[in-house]
TIZA-27009 format. One record per residue (C-alpha): residue in one letter; chain; x, y, z. Coordinates in pm, whole numbers, plus 32768, in hexadecimal, padded with zeros to 4 digits. Example, Ala and Ser with C-alpha at 12.3 -4.5 7.8 and 13.67 -1.06 7.14 Angstrom:
[rec A,A,[84CE,7E3E,830C]];
[rec S,A,[8557,7F96,82CA]];
end
This chain:
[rec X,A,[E61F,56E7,78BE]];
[rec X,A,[E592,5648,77A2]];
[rec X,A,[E563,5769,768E]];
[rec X,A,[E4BE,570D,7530]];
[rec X,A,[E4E6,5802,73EB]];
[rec X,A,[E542,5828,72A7]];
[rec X,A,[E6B3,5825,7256]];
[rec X,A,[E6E3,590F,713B]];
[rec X,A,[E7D0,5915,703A]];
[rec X,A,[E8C8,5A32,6F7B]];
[rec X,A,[E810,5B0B,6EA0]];
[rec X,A,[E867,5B00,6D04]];
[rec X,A,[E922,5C11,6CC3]];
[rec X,A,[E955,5BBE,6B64]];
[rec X,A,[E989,5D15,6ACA]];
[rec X,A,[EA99,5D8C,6BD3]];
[rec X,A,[EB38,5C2B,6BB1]];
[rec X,A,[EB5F,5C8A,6A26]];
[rec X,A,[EBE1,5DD4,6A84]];
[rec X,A,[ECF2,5D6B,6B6A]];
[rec X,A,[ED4F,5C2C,6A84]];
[rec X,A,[ED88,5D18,6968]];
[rec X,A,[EEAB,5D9B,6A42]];
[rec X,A,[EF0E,5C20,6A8A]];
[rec X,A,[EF10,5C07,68F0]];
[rec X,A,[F03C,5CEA,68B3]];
[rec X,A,[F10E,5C55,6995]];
[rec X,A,[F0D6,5AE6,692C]];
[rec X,A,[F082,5B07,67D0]];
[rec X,A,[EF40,5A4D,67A7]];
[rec X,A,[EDE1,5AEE,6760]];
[rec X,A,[ED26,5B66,688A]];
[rec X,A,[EC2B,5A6B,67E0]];
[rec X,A,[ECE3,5950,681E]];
[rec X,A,[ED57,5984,6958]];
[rec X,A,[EBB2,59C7,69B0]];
[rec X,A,[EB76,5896,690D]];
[rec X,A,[EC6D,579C,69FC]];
[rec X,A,[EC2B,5876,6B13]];
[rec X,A,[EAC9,5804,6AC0]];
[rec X,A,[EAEE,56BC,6A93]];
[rec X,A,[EB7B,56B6,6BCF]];
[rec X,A,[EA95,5750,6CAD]];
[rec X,A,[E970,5693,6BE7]];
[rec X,A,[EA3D,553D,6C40]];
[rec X,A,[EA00,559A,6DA0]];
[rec X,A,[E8CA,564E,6DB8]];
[rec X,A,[E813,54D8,6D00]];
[rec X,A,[E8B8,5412,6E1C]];
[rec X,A,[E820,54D2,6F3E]];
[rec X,A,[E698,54BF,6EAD]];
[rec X,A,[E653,53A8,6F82]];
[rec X,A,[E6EC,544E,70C7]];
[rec X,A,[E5BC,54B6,7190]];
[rec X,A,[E614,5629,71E2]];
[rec X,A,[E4EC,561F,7304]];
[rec X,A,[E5D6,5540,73A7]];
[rec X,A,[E5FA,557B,7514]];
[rec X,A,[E741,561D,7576]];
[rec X,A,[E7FD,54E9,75FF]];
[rec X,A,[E7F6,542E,74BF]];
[rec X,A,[E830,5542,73A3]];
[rec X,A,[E979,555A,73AF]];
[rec X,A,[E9BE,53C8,735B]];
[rec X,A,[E8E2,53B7,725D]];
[rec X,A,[E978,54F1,71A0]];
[rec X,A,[EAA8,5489,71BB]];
[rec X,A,[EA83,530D,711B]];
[rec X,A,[E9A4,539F,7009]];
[rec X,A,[EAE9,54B1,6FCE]];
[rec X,A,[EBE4,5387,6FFB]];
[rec X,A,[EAFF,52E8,6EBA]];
[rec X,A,[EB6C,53EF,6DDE]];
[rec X,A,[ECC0,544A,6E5B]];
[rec X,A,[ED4F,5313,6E2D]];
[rec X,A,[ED83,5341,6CA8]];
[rec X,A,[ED58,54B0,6C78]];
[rec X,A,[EE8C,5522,6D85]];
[rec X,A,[EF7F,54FB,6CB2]];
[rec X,A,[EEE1,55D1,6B98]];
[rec X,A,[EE67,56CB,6C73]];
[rec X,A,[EFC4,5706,6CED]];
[rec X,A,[F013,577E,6B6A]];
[rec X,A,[EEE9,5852,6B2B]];
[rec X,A,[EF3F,595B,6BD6]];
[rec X,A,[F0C0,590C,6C22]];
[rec X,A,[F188,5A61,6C82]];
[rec X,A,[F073,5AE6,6D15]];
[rec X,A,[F0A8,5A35,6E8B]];
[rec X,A,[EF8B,5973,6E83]];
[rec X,A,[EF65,582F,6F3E]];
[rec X,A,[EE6F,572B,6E86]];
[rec X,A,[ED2C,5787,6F84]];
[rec X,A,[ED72,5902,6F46]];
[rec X,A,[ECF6,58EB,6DEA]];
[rec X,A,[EB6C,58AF,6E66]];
[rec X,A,[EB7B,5A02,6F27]];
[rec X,A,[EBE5,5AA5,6E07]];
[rec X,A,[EA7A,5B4E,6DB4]];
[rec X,A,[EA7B,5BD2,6EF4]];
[rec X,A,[EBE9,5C56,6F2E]];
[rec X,A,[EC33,5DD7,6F03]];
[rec X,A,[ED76,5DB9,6E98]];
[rec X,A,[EE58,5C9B,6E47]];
[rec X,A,[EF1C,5C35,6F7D]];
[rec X,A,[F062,5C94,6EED]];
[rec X,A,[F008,5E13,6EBE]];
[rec X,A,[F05F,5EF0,6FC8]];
[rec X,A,[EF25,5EE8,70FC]];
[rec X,A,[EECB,602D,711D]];
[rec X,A,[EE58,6051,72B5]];
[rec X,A,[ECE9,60B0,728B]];
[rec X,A,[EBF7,6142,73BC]];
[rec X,A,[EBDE,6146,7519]];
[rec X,A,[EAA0,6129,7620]];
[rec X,A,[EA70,6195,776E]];
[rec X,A,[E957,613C,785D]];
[rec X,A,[E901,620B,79BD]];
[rec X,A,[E7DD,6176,7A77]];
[rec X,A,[E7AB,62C4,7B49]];
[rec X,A,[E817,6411,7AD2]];
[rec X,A,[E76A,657D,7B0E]];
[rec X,A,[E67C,6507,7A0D]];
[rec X,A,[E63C,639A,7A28]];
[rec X,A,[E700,6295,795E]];
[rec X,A,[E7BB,62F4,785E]];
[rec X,A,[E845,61E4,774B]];
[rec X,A,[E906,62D3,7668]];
[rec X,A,[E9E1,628B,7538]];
[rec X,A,[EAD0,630B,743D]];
[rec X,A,[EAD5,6275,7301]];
[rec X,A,[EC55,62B1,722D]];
[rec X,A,[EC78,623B,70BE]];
[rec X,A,[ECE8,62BD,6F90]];
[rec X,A,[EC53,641A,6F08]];
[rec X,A,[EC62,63F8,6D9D]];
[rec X,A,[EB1B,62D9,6DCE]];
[rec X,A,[EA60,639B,6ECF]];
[rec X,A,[E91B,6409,6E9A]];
[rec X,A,[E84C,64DB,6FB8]];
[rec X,A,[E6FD,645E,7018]];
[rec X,A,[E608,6560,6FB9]];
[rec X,A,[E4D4,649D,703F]];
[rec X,A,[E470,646E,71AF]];
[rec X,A,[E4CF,6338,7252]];
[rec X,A,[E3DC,6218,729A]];
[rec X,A,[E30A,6272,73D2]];
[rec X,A,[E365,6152,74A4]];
[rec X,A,[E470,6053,746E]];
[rec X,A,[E41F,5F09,7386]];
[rec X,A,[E4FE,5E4C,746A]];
[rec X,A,[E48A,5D8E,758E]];
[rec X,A,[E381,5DF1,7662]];
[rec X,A,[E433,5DA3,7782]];
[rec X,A,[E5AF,5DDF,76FE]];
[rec X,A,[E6A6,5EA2,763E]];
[rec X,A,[E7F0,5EB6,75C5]];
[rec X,A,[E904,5F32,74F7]];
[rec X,A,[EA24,5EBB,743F]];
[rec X,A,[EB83,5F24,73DB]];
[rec X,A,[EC3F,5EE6,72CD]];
[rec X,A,[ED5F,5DA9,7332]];
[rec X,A,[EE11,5CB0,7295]];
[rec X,A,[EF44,5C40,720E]];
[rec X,A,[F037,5C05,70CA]];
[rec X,A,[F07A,5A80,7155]];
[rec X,A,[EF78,59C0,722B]];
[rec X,A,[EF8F,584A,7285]];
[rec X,A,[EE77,5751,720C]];
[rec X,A,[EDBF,570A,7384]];
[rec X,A,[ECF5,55C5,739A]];
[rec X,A,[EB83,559B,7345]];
[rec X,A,[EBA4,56A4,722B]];
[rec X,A,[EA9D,5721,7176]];
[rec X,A,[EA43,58A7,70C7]];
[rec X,A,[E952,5942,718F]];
[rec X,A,[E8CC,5AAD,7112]];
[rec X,A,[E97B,5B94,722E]];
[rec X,A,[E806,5C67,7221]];
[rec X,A,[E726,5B77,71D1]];
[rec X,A,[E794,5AA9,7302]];
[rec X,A,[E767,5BD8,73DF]];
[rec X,A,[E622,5C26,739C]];
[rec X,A,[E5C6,5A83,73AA]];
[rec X,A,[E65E,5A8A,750C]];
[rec X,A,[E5CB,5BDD,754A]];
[rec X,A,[E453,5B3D,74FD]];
[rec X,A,[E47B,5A07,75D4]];
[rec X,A,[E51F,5A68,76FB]];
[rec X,A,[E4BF,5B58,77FA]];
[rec X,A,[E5C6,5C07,78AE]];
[rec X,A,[E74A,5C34,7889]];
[rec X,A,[E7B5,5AE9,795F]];
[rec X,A,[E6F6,5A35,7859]];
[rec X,A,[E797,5AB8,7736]];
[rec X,A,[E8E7,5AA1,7797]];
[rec X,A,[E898,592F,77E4]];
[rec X,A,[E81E,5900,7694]];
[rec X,A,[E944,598E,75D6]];
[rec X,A,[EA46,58F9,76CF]];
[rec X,A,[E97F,57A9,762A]];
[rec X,A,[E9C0,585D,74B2]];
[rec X,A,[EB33,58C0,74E9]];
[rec X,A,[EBCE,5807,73CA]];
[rec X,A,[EAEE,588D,72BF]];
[rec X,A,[EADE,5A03,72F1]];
[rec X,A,[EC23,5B30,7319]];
[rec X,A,[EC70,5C46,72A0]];
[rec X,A,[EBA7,5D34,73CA]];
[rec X,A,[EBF6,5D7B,7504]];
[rec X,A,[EA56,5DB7,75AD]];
[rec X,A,[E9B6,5E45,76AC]];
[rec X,A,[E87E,5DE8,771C]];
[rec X,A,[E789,5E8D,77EA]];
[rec X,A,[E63F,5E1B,787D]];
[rec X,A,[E507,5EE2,7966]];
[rec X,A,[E5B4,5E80,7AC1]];
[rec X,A,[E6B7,5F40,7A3A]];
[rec X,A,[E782,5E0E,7A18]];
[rec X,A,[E8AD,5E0D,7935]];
[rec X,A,[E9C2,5D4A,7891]];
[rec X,A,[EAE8,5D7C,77E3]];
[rec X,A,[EB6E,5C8C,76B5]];
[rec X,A,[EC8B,5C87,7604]];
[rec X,A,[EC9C,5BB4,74FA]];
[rec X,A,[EDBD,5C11,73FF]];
[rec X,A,[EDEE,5AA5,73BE]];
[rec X,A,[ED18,5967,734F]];
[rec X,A,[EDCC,588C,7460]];
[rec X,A,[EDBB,5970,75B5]];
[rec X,A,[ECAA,5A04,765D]];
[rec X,A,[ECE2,5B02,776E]];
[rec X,A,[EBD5,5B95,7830]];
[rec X,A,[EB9E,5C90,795C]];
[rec X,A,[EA28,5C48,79ED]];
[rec X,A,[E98B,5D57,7ABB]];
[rec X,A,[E865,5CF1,7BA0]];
[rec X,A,[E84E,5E36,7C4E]];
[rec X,A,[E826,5F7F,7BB1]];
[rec X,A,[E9BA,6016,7B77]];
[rec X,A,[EA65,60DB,7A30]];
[rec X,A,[EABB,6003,7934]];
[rec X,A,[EB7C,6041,77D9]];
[rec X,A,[EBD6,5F99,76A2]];
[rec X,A,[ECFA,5FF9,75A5]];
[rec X,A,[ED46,5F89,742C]];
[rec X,A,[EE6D,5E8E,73F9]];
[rec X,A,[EED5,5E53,7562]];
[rec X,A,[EEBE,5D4E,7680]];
[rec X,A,[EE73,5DC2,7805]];
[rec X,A,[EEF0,5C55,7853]];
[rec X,A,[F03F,5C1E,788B]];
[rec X,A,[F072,5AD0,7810]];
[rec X,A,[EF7E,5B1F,76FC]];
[rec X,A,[F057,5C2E,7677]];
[rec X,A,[F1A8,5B88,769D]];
[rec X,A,[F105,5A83,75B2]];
[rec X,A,[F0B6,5BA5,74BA]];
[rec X,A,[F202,5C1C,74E3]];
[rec X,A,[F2B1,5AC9,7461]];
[rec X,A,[F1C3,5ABB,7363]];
[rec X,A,[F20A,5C17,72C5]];
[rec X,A,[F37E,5BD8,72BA]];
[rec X,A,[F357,5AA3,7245]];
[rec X,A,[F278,5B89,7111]];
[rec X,A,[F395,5C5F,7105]];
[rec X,A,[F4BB,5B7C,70E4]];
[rec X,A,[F403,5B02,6FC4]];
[rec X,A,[F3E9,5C0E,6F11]];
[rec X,A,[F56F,5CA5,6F98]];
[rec X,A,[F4B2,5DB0,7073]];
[rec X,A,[F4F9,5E29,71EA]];
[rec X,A,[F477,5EF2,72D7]];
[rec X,A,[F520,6018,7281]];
[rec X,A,[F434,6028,7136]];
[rec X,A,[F311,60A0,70EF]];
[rec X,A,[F1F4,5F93,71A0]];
[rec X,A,[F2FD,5F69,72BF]];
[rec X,A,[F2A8,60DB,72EF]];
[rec X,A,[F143,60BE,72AA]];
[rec X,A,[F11D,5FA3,7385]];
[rec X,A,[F1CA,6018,74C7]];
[rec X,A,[F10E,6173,7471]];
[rec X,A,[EFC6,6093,748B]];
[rec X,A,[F061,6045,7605]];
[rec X,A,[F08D,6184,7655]];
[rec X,A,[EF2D,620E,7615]];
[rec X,A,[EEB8,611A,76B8]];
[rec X,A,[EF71,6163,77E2]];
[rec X,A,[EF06,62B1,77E0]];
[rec X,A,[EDA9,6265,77B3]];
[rec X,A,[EDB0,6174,78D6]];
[rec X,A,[EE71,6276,79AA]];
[rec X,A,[ED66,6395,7978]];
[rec X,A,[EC68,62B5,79D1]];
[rec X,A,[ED18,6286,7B36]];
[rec X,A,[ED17,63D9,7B49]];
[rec X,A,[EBC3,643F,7B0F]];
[rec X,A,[EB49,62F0,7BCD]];
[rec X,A,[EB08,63F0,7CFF]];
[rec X,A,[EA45,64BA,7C91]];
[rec X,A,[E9E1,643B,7AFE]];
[rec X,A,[E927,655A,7A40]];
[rec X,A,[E8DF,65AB,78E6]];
[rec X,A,[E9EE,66C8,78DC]];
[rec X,A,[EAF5,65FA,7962]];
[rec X,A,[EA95,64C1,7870]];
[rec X,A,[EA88,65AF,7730]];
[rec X,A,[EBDB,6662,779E]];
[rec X,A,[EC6D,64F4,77A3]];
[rec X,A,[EBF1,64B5,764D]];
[rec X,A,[EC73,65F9,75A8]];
[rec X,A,[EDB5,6603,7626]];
[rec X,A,[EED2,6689,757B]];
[rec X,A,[EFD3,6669,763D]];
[rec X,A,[F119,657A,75A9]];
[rec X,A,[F15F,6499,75E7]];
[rec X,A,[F05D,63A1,75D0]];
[rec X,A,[EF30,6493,7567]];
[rec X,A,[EDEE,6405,753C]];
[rec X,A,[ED4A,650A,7442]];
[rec X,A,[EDE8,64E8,730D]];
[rec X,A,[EDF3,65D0,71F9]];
[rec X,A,[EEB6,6511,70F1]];
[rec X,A,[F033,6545,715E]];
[rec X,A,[F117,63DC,710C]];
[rec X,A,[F185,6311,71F8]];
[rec X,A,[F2F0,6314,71AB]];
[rec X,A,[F3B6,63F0,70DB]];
[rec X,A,[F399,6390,6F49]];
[rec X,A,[F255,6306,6F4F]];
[rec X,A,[F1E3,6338,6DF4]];
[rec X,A,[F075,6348,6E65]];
[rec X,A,[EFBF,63E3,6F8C]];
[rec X,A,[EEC3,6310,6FCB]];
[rec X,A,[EE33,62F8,712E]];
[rec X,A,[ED2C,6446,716B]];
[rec X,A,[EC21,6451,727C]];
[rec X,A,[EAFD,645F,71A1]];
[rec X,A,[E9D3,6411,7280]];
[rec X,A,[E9A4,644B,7424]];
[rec X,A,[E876,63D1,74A9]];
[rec X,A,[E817,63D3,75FA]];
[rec X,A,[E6C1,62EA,767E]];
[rec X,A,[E625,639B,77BF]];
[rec X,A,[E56B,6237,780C]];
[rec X,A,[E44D,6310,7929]];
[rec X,A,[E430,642D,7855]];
[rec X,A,[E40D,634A,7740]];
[rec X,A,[E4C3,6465,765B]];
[rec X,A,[E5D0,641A,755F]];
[rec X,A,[E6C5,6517,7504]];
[rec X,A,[E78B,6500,73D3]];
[rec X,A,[E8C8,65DC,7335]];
[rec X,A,[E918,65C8,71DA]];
[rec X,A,[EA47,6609,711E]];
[rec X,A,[E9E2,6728,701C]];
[rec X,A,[EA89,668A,6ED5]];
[rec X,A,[EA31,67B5,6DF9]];
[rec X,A,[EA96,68C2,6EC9]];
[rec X,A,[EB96,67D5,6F71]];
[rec X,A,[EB36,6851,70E4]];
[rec X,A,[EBB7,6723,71E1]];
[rec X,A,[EAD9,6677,72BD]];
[rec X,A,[EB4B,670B,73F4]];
[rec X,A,[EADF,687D,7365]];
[rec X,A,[E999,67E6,7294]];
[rec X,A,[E82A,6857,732C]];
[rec X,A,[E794,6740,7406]];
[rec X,A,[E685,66A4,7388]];
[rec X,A,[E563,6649,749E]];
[rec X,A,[E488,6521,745F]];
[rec X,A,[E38E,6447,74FD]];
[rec X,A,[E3CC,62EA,7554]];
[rec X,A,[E3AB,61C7,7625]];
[rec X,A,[E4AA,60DA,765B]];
[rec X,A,[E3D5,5FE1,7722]];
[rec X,A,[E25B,5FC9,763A]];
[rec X,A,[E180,5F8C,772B]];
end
């Protein structure tokens, strides 16, 4: 295959860059200014020596002529990149996805959301979600939803939050906008063999999501991608129930990989696994597990009851409708609540969405559904 598009680049987040710098300030003592200004300079060192890159480029050749373009302004700037943002775990090649990064990769990963996908169920497909994050920034969507999806025609997908604190620099690197890329690879190709193929090709520049993709054949995939230098995928050509999880690996060499990573993060900073993101992250394993078990179960007879039940369980351990409780014992903040559940009936072409009620505080799992038109394939 022989795929042309546009490669597109990391958004400029320049106002949540100042935000989070202005943190980085009080612990190294220099103006948030300054420390804008040589990240800056950096970035702008970089960003003149890849104007003559052609970004329409077929595939096979991108990745070379990235990487010698990088290698142009690397070779003087490493060393000062290093002390720009020194205590804060970066590696030089880090600092270019700062305007896209949540959270600087030394802070704690909160595990984010989880997606199912059922080909057949009493009602059709089903490719249902539940989104967990923090409630003090949550605010309900009041309007209706789009009427059909402004993905793909032909495809659609989901991401979960991944990563982690340390990550290796992989060859060919280059920043690569996590969403913009989707929807790029969304446009050109047709179908979910495609795709995959196409970020398989992208590995080294994208992380931080584990995906899953589904296309009109009811073909899926699943990605994880916690890392810039591994790629991990499980490809579906016939219809089956597929899942993806925040911050974990299906793969087994993939996740012993993570593993040495995060204790590698956590000897640095005189951690272990009895703390708080050792519990957090083998929490992240667990809800997965039970995810993936439920699935098995229902994979007999899949219905909308039985995927919803799944969803908005309560049962400890491993729970997967979360209402704010910590992970381990002296966690200062509660910060992981179930604040949206929407489920995609693909024939019915309905969308039904549960909202956590922030004023009167009433959890997702006991919020009205909301029923909405929509079509995940536009015809």
């Amino acid at each position: 295959m022989n795929i042309v598009f546009t490669l597109p680049l990391f958004h400029d987040h320049e106002t949540f860059l100042q935000q989070r710098l202005e943190k980085a300030s009080v612990i190294k003592g220099r103006s948030p200014a300054s420390l804008i200004g040589e990240l800056d300079a950096f970035t702008d060192r970089v960003m003149k020596n890849l104007d003559s890159v052609d970004r329409k480029a077929p595939m096979a050749g991108y990745s070379e002529a990235f990487e010698a373009s990088l290698v142009k302004s690397i070779k003087t700037t490493r060393k000062s990149a290093r002390t720009l943002l020194r205590g804060f775990f970066f590696e030089w090649w880090q600092i270019l996805h700062l305007r896209a990064y949540t959270d600087y990769p030394h802070l704690p990963q909160p595990e984010k959301c989880r997606t199912a996908f059922l080909p057949e169920s009493d009602v059709g497909a089903i490719a249902a979600s539940n989104k967990d994050d923090p409630l003090r920034d949550f605010r309900p969507e009041k309007r209706p939803p789009p009427a059909r999806s402004g993905m793909h025609p032909h495809l659609w997908y989901d991401g979960a939050g991944s990563g982690m604190h340390f990550d290796e620099e992989p060859d060919g690197f280059f920043p690569v906008d996590y969403g913009a890329m989707l929807h790029a690879v969304g446009r050109t190709a047709r179908n979910v063999p495609d795709v995959v193929e196409m970020l398989e090709k992208l590995s080294p520049n994208w992380a931080r999501a584990n995906v899953i993709l589904v296309d009109r054949e009811k073909r899926s995939a699943r990605i994880d991608k916690c890392s810039f230098n591994r790629f991990a995928v499980r490809l579906n050509t016939r219809p089956c129930i597929e899942h993806i999880s925040g911050m974990v690996c299906f793969d087994a060499t993939y996740k012993a990989y993570q593993k040495s990573l995060r204790e590698e993060y956590l000897a640095s900073v005189k951690g272990t696994w009895a703390g708080y993101e050792g519990a957090a992250w083998d929490s992240n394993d667990l809800k997965d597990r039970v995810l993936d078990d439920g699935l098995r179960k229902i994979e007999k007879n899949p219905t909308y009851d039985g995927l919803l039940k799944l969803l908005t369980c309560h049962e400890r351990p491993g729970y997967l409708c979360k209402h704010g409780d910590p992970v381990q014992e002296g966690e200062p903040v509660a910060r992981e609540y179930t604040l949206e559940r929407k489920f995609h009936l693909i024939e019915k072409k309905e969308l039904h969405r549960w909202q956590w009620d922030a004023e009167k505080n009433i959890p997702t799992c006991q919020a009205p559904r909301e029923v909405y038109p929509f079509e995940m394939f536009a015809s």
